[in-house]
C-alpha positions in Angstrom: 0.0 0.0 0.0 1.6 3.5 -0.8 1.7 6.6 1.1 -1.3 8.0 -0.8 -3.5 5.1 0.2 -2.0 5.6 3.8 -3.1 8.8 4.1 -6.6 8.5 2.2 -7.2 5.9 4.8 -6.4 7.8 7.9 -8.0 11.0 6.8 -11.6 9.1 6.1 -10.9 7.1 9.7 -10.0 10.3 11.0 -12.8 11.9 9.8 -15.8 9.1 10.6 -13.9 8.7 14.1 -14.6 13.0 14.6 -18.5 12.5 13.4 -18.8 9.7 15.6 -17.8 11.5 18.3 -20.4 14.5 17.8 -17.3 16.7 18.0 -17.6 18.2 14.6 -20.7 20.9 14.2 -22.5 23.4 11.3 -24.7 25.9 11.7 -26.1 29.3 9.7 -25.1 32.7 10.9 -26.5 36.4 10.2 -24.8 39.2 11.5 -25.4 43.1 11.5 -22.4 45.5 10.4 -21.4 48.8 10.9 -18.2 49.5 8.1 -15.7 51.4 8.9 -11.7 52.2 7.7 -8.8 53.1 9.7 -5.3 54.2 8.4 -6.7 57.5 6.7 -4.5 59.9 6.2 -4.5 61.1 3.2 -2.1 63.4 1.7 -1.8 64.5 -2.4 1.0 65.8 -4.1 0.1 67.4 -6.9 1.8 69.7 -10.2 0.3 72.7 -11.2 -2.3 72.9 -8.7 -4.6 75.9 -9.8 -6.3 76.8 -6.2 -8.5 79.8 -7.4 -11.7 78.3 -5.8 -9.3 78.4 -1.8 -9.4 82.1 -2.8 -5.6 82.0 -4.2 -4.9 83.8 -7.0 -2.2 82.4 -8.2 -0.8 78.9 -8.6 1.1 77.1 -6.8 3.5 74.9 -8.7 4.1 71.8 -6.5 1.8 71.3 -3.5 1.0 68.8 -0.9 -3.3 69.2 -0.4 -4.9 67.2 2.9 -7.8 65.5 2.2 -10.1 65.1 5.1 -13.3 62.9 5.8 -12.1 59.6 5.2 -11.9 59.1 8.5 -16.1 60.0 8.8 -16.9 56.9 6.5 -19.2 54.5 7.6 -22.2 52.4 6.8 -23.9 49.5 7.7 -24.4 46.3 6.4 -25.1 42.2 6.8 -22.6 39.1 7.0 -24.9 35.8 6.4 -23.7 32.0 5.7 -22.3 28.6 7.0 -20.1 28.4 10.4 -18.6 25.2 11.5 -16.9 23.7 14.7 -14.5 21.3 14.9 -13.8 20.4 19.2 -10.2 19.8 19.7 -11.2 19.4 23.7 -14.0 20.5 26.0 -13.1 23.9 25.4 -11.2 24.9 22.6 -12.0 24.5 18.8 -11.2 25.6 15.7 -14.2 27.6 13.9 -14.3 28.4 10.6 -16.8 30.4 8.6 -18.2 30.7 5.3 -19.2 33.9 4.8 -21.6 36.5 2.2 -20.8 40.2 3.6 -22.1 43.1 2.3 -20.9 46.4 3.2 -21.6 50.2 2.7 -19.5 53.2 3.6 -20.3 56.7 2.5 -18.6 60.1 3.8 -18.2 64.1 2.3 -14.3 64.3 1.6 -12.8 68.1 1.9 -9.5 69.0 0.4 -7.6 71.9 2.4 -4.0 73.1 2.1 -3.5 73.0 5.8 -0.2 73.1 7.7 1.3 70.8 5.3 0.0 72.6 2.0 3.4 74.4 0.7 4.7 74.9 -2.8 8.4 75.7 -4.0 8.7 77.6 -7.2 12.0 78.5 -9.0 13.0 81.2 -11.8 15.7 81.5 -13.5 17.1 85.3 -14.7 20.2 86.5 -15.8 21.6 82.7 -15.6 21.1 82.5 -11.8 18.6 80.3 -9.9 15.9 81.5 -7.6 13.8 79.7 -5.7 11.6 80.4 -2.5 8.7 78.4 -0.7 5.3 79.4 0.4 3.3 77.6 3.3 -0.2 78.2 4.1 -1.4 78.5 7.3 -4.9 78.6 7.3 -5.7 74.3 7.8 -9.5 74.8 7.0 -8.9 76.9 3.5 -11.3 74.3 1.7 -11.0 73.5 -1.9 -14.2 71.7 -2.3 -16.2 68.9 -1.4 -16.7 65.7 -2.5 -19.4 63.2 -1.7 -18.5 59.4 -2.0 -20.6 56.5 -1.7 -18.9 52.8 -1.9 -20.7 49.6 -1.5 -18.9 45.9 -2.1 -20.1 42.4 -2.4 -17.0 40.0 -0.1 -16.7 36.5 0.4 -15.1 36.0 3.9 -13.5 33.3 5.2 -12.7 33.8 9.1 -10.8 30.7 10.8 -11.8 31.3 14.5 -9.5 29.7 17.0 -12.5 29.3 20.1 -12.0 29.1 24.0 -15.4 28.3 25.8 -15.7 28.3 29.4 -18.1 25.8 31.3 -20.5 29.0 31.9 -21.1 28.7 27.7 -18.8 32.4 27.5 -16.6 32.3 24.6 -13.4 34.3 23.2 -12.1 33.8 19.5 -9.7 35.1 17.7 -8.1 34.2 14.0 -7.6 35.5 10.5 -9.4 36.6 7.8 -9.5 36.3 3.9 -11.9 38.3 2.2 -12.6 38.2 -1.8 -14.0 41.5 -3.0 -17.0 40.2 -5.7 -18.2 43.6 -6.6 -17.8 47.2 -6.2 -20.0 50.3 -6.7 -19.0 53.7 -6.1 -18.6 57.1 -7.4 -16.6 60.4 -6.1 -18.9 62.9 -7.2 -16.2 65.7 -8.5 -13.5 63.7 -9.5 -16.3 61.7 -11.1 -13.9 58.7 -11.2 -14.9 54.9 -10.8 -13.7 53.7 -7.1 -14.4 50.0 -8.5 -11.2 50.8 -10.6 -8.9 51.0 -7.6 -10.0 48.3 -5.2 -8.2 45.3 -4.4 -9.2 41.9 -4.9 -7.3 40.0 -1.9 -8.0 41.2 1.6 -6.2 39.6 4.7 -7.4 40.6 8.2 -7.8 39.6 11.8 -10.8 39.0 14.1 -11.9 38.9 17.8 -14.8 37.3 18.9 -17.0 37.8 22.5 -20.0 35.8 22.9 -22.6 33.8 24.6 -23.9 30.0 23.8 -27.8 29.3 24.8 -29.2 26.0 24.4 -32.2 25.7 23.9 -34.0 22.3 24.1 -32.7 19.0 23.0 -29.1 19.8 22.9 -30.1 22.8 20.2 -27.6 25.7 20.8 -28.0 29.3 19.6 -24.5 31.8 19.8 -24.8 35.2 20.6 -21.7 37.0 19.7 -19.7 40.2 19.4 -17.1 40.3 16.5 -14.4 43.7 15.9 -12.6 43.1 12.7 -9.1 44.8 11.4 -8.2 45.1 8.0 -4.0 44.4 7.6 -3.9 44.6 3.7 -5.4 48.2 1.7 -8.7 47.8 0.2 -7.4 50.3 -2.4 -5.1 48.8 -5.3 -1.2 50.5 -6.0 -2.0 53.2 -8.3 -4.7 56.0 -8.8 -4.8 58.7 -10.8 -7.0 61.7 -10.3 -8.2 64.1 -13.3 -9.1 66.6 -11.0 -9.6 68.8 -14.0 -12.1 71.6 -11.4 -8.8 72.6 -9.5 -6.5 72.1 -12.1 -4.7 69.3 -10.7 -2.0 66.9 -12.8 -1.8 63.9 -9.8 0.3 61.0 -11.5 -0.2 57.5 -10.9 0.7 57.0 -7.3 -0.9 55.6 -4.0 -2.6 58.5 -2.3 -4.6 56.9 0.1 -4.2 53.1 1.7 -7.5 52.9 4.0 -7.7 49.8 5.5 -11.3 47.9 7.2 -12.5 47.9 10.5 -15.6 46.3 11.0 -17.8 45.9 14.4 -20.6 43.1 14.1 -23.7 41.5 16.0 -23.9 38.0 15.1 -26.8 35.5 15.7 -25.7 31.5 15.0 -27.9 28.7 15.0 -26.1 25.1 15.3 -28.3 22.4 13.4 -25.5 19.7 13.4 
């Protein structure tokens, strides 16, 4: 008998000796979101940035603009699918889900010079080199608004490491893949497709607080508390902005790189 045999053999005994001993379990889950991001400062660089609507009157050659708001975004939004449980011991498992998530997130961005909003222009005369710097100091001289609305279609997978205690309390914690389906969303005056500049891939971590009720003939229902951290950008390596209103030229660079944070109330049901 080879090695592949071997091993065919042991996982199937393995696997019938688990069932057997009602310590594997599935279940369906729904869970409320509210969407958030975190890491969002934002700051553009920018050529030939034409400022006549901050109530300059001339222009500024190369500028760094804040962009504020990003940090406002949020929405809510659902989680629904399969969770399993696999008992290692009487207290710890490993809990994997299969997850649908939907998520929304909408915000009004403003862009302002602000204390970091300072240009550097040189001239040349007579053969010599001049140059001199100009810094603003006015941090709410806002350039415009611009409303955004993002919502995306995931397909999660969260491996959840579990720890109940006797009292049917439970604390999990574990990673997080996350496929990004689809992607709708518009900045209003950039007027530029957000579903260009997402990422596919998203890797994360997860903490879990809850409660397990059972109900009547060994029928258990969880009651739980998830807080979710993005670690990878939801935005992909290169945007570029026609910001035609303000007379921007922003190359291809990464301006932003806002990552998830997600808080949810989940409701399991365990039919297995």
């Amino acid at each position: 008998m080879n090695i592949f045999k071997v091993a065919v053999s042991a996982l199937i005994l393995t696997s019938t000796s688990v069932l057997a001993a009602n310590n594997f379990h599935m279940g369906a889950k729904v869970a409320g979101t509210y969407n958030m991001f975190w890491n969002t400062d934002v700051t553009i660089g920018a050529s030939s940035f034409g400022i006549d609507a901050a109530g300059f009157d001339e222009e500024m050659g190369d500028a760094n603009v804040k962009v504020k708001g990003l940090e406002k975004a949020g929405g809510m939004g659902v989680d629904f699918g399969l969770t399993f449980m696999l008992s290692i011991t009487n207290n710890f498992a490993l809990a994997p889900e299969l997850l649908f998530s939907y998520r929304t997130r909408s915000t009004d961005l403003t862009f302002s010079a602000g204390d970091e909003g300072k240009t550097t222009s040189t001239y040349y005369d007579n053969g010599y080199s001049y140059s001199y710097s100009y810094e603003y100091e006015d941090d709410d001289e806002s350039m415009g608004l611009n409303d955004i609305e993002l919502k995306q279609w995931y397909f999660e997978i969260p491996v959840m490491f579990r720890f109940t205690t006797d009292a049917g309390v439970f604390l999990g914690a574990g990673p997080v893949i996350s496929l990004n389906m689809d992607t709708e969303g518009k900045a209003s005056i950039v007027s530029m497709d957000i579903d260009d500049y997402t990422t596919t891939f998203i890797m994360g971590i997860a903490a879990d607080l809850g409660y397990t009720l059972t109900i009547k003939d060994n029928q258990k229902l969880d009651l739980s508390l998830r807080f979710q951290m993005g670690l990878t950008s939801i935005v992909s390596d290169e945007i570029e902005i026609p910001y035609e209103e303000f007379e921007a030229k922003i190359d291809g660079t990464k301006i932003a790189d806002p990552k998830d944070m997600i808080i949810s109330f989940g409701i399991g049901y365990w039919f297995l």
